[in-house]
C-alpha positions in Angstrom: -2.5 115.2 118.4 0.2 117.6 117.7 2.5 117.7 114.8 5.6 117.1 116.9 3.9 114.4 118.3 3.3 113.0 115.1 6.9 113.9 113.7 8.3 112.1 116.3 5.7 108.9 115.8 7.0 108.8 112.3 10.9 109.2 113.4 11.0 106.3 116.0 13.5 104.0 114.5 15.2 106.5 112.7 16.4 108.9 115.3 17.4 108.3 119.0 15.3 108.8 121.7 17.5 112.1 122.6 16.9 113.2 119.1 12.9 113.3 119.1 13.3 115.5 122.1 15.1 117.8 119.9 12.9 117.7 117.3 11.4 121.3 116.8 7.7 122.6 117.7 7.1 124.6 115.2 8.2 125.2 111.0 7.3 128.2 108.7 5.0 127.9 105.9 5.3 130.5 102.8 3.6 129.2 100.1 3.5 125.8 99.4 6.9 125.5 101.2 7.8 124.9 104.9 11.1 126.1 106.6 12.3 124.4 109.6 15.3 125.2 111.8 17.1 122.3 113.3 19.0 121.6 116.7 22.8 121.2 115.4 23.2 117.3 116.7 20.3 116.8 114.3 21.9 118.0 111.4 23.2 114.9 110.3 19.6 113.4 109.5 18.0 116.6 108.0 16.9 115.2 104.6 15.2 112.3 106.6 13.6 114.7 108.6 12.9 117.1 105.8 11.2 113.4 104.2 8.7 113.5 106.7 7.4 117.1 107.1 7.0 116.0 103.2 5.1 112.2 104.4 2.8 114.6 107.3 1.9 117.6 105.2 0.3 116.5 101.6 -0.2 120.2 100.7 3.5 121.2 100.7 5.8 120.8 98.0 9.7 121.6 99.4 11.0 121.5 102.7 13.6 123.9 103.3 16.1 124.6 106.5 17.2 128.0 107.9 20.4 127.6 109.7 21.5 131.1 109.8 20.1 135.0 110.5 19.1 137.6 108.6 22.0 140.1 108.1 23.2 143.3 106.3 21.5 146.7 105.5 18.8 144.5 102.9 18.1 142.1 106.1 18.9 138.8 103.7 18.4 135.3 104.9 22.1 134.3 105.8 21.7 130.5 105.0 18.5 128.6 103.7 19.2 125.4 102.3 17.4 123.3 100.2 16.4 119.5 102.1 13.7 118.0 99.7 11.1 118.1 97.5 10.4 120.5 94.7 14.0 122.3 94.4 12.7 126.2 93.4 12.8 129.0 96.2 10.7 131.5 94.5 6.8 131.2 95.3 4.1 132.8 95.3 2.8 133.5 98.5 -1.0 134.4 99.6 -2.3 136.5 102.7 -5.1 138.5 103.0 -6.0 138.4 99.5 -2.4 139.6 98.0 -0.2 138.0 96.1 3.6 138.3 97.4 6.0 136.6 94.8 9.6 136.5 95.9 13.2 134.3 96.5 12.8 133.4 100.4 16.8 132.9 100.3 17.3 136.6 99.0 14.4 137.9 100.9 13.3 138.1 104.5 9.2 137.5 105.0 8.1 137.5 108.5 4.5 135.5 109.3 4.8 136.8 112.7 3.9 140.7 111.3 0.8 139.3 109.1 -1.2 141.1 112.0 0.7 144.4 111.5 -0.1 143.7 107.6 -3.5 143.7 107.9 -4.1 146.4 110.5 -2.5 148.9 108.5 -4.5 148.9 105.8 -7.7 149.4 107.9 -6.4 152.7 109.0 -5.6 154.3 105.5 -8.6 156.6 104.7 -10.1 156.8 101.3 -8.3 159.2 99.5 -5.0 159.6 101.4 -1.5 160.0 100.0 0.9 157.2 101.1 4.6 157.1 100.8 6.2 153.6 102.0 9.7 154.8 102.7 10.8 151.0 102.7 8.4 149.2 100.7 10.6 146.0 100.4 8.2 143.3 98.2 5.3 145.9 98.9 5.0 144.6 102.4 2.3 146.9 103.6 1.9 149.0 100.0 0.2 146.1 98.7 -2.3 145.4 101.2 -3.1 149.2 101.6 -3.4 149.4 97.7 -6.0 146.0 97.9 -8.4 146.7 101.0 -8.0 151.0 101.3 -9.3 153.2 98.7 -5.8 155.0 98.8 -5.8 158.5 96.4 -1.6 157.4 95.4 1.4 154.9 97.0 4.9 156.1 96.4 7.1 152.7 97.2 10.4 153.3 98.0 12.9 150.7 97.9 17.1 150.4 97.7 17.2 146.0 97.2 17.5 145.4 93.5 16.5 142.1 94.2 13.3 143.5 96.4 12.7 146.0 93.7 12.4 144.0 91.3 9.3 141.8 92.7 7.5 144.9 93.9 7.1 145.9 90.7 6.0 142.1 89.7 3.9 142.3 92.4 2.4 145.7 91.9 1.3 143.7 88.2 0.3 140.4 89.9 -2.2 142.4 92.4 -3.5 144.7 89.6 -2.3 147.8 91.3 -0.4 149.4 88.7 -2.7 153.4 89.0 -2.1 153.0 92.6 1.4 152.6 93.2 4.3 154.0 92.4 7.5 152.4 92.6 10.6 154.3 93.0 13.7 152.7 93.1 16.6 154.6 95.3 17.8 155.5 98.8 14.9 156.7 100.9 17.2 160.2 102.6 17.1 161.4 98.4 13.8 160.1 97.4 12.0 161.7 100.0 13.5 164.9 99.4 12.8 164.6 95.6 8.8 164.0 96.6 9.3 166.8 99.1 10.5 169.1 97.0 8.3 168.2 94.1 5.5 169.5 95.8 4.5 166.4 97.7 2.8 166.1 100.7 1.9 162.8 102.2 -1.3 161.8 104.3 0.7 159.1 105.8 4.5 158.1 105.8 5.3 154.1 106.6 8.8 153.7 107.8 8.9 149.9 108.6 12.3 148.9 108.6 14.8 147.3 111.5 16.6 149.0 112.8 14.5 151.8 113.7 15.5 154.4 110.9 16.3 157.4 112.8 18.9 158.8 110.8 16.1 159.0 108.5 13.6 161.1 110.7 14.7 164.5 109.2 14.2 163.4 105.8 10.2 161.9 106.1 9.2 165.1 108.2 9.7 167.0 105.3 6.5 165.2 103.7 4.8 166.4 106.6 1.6 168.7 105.8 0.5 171.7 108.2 -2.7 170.0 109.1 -0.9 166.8 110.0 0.1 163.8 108.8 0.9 160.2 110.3 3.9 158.5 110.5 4.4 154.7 111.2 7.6 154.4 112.9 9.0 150.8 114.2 11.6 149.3 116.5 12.8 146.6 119.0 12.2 148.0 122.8 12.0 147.0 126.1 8.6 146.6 127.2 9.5 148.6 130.2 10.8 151.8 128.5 9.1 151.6 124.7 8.2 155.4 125.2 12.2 155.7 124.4 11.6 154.9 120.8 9.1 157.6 120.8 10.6 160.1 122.4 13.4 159.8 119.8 11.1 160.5 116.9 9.6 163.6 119.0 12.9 165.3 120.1 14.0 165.1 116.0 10.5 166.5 115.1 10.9 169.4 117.9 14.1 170.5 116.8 12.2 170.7 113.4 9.9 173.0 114.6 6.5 170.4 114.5 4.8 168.9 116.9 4.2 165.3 117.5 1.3 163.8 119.1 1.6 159.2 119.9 -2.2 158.1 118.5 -1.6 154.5 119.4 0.9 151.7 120.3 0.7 148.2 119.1 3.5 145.3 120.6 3.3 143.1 117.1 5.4 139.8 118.2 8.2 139.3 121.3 12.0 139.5 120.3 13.0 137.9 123.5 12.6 137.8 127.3 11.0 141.8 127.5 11.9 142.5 124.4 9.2 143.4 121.8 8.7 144.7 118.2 6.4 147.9 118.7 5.4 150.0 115.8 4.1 153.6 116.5 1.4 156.2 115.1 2.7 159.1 115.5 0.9 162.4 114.1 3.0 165.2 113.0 2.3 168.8 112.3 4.2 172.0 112.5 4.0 173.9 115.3 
C-alpha cells in the first residue's frame, strides 16, 4: 500500500472526499523532518494533516510545510512553516556518509541532486586541486573531501548564514586539512587564488542561475595542461548544447580551448525542461 493511500485511510472523517484527492503524493525528508506542500483548499486542516504524517511515520520528529519558492541571489526558502512536532529547523542531515547541519528555512537542500552529489566525488582524482566557487553548506566539497583522496578544497561562499555551517560542517566531517573555506564573492576570490599562484585541477561552479558572468573569472584558475570545470544550468532538452556553447565562446575569446567530456540531465524542471550539469575541459590554446 502506498503512503497516500494510507494518508487518506487515516483522514476519512476528517477531510471531504474532494480533499483526499488533494492530498499530496509525495513529502521531503531531511533529517528526521518531513516537508510537505499542500493544495491551498487544504490549508485550513494542515496541522491535522501534519498529525498524521507524525501517526504514519514513527521515525520523524516535525512536520513542516513549504508554501512558497526559493528566491533571491542566496536561493532562500521563501516560506516554511512550522505544523507539528518537535519545533527546531536546524538538523543534522545524513547522505552518503556526510554530515550536512543547517536551518532548512534559511537554506535551500535539494534531495533531487543527491545523485549529482555522489557522482562527483567519484571523478576527483587523488591528488587534485579543487576550488568550489559556490560551496553553499559544502554541497559537493564535502563529499569530494570524504570519498576522493583530494591534494586541497578552496570553498567559496557569499551566504553568512551558509558560511557559517560550512565551516561547522568542515568540523563535523573531520575535514578541517582538506578544506579551505573562504568567505567572499566568487569574481574577487578567484582572482585572489589566481593571482596567488593557484591553479586548480578542477573548478565546481554549481549554482542557478548558470553563472556566466562569472566564466572569465574561474578560467583564470585554468592550468596549460587542462583543467575541468563543472558548469550547471536549466535547458531545454532540445537545445542543452546552448549552455555549452556559452561557456566555450567566453573561453575562445580567452584564448583556451574547451573540449564537453560528458553530459549528465540530474532531475526535470518541467515539461522539457531539465537541470544539466557539464564537464567541460579547459586549456589554453
Amino acid at each position: 500500500m502506498g503512503f497516500k493511500t494510507k494518508l487518506k485511510d487515516v483522514l476519512i472523517g476528517t477531510l471531504s472526499d474532494e480533499e483526499l484527492l488533494l492530498l499530496p503524493r509525495g513529502f521531503q525528508t531531511i533529517g528526521n523532518v518531513v516537508i510537505i506542500k499542500l493544495n491551498p483548499k487544504l490549508m485550513g486542516k494542515k496541522k491535522k494533516i501534519g498529525e498524521k504524517y507524525l501517526e504514519l511515520l514513527p521515525s520523524i520528529k516535525s512536520v513542516y510545510l513549504n508554501s512558497g519558492r526559493v528566491k533571491g541571489q542566496f536561493r532562500t526558502p521563501e516560506k516554511i512553516e512550522y505544523l507539528v512536532g518537535v519545533k527546531n529547523s536546524i538538523i543534522k542531515h545524513k547522505e552518503h556518509g556526510v554530515i550536512y547541519k543547517f536551518d532548512f528555512t534559511k537554506i535551500m537542500f535539494s534531495m533531487g541532486n543527491l545523485s549529482e552529489r555522489k557522482f562527483l566525488a567519484t571523478l576527483v582524482k587523488e591528488g587534485e586541486i579543487i576550488v568550489d566557487m559556490f560551496a553553499g553548506i559544502g554541497y559537493f566539497s564535502l563529499p569530494i573531501a570524504k570519498h576522493s583522496k583530494p591534494k586541497k578544497i578552496f570553498s567559496i561562499e557569499l551566504n553568512p548564514d551558509s558560511f557559517n555551517y560550512l565551516n561547522e560542517n568542515i568540523e563535523l566531517n573531520h575535514c578541517e586539512n582538506i578544506i579551505t573555506p573562504i568567505k567572499g564573492d566568487s569574481k574577487i576570490e578567484v582572482i585572489k587564488l589566481s593571482k596567488s599562484g593557484l591553479k586548480a585541477d578542477r573548478v565546481i561552479m554549481g549554482v542557478f542561475p548558470a553563472p556566466k558572468d562569472f566564466i572569465n573569472e574561474a578560467l583564470t584558475l585554468a592550468k596549460a595542461e587542462g583543467t575541468i570545470y563543472h558548469y550547471e544550468g536549466i535547458v531545454d532538452k532540445e537545445k542543452y548544447l546552448g549552455l555549452f556553447n556559452e561557456f566555450k565562446e567566453i573561453a575562445e575569446r580567452n584564448d583556451y580551448k574547451c573540449d564537453l567530456l560528458t553530459k549528465r540531465f540530474v532531475k526535470s524542471y518541467g515539461p522539457g525542461l531539465y537541470h544539466v550539469v557539464f564537464d567541460i575541459k579547459v586549456h589554453k590554446k
